[in-house]
C-alpha positions in Angstrom: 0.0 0.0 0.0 1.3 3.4 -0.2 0.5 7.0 0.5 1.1 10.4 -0.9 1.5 11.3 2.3 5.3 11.7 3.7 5.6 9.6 6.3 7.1 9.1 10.2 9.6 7.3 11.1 8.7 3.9 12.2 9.3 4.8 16.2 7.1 7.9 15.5 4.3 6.0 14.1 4.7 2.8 17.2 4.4 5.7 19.6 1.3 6.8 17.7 -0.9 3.7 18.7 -3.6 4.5 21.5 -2.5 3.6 24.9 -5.1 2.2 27.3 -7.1 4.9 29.5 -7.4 8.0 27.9 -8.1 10.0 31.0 -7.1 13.7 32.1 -4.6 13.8 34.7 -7.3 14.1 37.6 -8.6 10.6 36.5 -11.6 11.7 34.2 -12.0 10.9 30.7 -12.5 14.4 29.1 -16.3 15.0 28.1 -17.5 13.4 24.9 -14.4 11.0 25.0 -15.5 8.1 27.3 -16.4 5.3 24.9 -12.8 5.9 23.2 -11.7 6.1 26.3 -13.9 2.5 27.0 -12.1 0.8 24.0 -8.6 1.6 24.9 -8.5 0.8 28.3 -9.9 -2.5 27.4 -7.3 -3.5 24.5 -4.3 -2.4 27.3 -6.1 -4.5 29.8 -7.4 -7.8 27.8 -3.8 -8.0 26.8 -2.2 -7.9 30.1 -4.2 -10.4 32.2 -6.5 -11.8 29.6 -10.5 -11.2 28.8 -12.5 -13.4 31.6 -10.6 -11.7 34.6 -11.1 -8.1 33.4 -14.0 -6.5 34.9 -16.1 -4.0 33.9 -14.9 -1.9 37.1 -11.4 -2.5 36.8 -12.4 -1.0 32.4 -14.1 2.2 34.3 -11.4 2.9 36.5 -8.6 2.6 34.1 -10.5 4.8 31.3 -11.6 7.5 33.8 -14.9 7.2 33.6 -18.1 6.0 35.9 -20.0 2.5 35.3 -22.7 4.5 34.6 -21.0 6.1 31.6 -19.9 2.2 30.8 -23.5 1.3 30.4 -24.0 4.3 28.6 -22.4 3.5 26.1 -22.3 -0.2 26.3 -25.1 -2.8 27.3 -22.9 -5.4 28.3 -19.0 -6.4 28.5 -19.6 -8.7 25.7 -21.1 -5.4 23.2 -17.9 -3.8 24.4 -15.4 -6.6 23.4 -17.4 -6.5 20.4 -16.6 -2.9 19.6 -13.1 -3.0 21.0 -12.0 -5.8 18.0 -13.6 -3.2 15.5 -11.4 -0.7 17.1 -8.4 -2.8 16.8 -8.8 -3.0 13.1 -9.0 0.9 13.0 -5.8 1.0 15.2 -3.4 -1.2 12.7 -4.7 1.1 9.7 -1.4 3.0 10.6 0.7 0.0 10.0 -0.3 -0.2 6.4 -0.5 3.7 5.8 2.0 5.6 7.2 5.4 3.9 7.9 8.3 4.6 5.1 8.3 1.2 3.3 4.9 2.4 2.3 6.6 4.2 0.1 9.2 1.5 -2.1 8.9 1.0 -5.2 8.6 -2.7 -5.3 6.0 -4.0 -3.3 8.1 -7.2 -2.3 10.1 -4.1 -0.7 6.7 -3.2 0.8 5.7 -6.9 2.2 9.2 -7.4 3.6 9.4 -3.7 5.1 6.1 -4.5 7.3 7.9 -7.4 8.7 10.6 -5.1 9.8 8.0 -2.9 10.9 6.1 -5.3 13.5 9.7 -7.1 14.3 10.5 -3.0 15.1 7.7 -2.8 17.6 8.4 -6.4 19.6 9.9 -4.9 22.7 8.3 -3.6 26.2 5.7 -5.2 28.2 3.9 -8.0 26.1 0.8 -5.6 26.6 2.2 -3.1 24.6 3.1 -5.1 21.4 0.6 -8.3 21.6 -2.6 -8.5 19.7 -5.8 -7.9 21.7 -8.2 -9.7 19.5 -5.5 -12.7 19.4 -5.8 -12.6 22.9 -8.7 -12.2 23.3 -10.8 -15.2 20.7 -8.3 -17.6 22.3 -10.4 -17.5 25.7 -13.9 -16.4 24.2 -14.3 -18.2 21.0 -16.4 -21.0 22.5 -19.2 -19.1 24.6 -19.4 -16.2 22.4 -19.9 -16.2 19.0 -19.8 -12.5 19.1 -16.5 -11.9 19.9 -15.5 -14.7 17.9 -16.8 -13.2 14.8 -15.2 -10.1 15.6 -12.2 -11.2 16.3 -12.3 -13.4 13.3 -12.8 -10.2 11.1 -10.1 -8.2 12.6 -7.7 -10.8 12.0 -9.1 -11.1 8.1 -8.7 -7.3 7.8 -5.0 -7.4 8.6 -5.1 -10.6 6.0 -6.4 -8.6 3.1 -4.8 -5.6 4.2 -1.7 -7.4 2.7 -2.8 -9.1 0.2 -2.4 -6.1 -2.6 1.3 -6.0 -1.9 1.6 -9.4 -2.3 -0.1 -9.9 -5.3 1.9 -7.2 -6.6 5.0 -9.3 -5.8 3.7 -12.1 -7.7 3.2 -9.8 -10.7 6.6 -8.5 -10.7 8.9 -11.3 -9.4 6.8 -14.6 -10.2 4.4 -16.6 -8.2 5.9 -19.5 -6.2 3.9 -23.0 -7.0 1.1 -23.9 -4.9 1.4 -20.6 -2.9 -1.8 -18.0 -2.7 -1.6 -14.0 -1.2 -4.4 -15.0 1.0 -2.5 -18.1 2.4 0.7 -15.8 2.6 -1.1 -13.2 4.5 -2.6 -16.0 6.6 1.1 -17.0 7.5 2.1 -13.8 8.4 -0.8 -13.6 10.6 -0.2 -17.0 12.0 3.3 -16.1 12.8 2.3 -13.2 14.4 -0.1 -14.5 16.8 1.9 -17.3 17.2 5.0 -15.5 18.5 3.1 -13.1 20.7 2.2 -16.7 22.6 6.0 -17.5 22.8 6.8 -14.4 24.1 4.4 -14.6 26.8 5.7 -18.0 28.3 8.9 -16.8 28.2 7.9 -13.4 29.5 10.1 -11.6 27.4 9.7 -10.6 23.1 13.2 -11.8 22.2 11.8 -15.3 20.9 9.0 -13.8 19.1 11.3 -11.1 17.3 13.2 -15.0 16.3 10.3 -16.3 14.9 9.4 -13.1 13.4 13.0 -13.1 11.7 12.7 -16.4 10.4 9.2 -15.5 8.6 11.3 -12.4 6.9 13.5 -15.2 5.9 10.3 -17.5 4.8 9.0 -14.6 2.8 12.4 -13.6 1.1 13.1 -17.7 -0.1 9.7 -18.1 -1.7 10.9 -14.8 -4.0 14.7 -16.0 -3.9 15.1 -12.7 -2.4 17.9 -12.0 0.4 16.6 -11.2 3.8 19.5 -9.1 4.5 
């Protein structure tokens, strides 16, 4: 994908993601701000200690605002999970918009560039770089359909987010036998998710920036490409 637009560096547009809360200082969302305020204090919190033992309490007091603004704006925790994976998919946009390998030329440039991008952003706490709606359908996919679903089509947004790039790989540099851009995506994905787990047993994102490395690699054979 690309942009006119010139872009951040990739630090600049990692530091641009919402953080949970969104309060003032004094603890209070600012007016008009709470259900934003709602969403991001529950991706921060879902991805530290998981979806079943956040509360809605715990969601009000780390996004400034009262339970009554929560059921304001929200029937249930389960219609706010709901809304929070939509959010997540509006949160990534950024990864696919603004970083400077938007910008190459060749858009095996461009596929391999977001890898560096998301290996450049596997540091911190694991709830500052792991996925919320990977999180989260791994405990809620069997007694909510739901979340499920929503989780399910934020992960499929990020899919088909790449899939232009990749097909425009194909174009230029040939397609490897038996290999689709959805499937590709898929891997990517897979990795992903799959590498935020590893980091969490091991409390620490070294092993999943590995496995992210060897994907890069993955990515660069099937083109004959260098992942140097």
């Amino acid at each position: 994908m690309t942009t006119n637009q010139t872009p951040p560096s990739p630090d600049a547009v990692a530091r641009s993601a919402p953080r949970a809360g969104g309060g003032t200082s004094a603890g209070r969302a600012p007016r008009g701000s709470a259900r934003a305020a709602l969403i991001a204090a529950a991706h921060q919190l879902v991805r530290r200690q998981g979806y079943a033992a956040t509360t809605v309490d715990q969601i009000c007091a780390a996004a400034g605002v009262t339970k009554g603004a929560f059921f304001h704006h929200f029937a249930s925790k389960e219609a706010l999970a709901v809304a929070a994976a939509e959010g997540w998919t509006d949160r990534a946009r950024p990864l696919f918009e603004l970083p400077p390998h938007t910008r190459l030329d060749d858009p095996l440039d461009r596929l391999l560039g977001h890898i560096d991008f998301r290996l450049s952003m596997l540091s911190g706490p694991t709830e500052e770089y792991t996925c919320f709606v990977g999180t989260m359908v791994q405990e809620a996919y069997a007694t909510s359909d739901a979340i499920r679903e929503a989780c399910e089509a934020s992960l499929n947004a990020y899919c088909e987010a790449l899939v232009p790039d990749i097909e425009a790989a194909f174009d230029r540099h040939g397609r490897p036998e038996g290999v689709s851009a959805i499937g590709l995506a898929r891997h990517v994905q897979a990795v992903l998710q799959g590498s935020f787990i590893l980091a969490k047993s091991a409390n620490a994102p070294a092993i999943a920036r590995e496995s992210v490395t060897h994907l890069k690699r993955y990515v660069a054979m099937l083109f004959e490409r260098s992942a140097a």
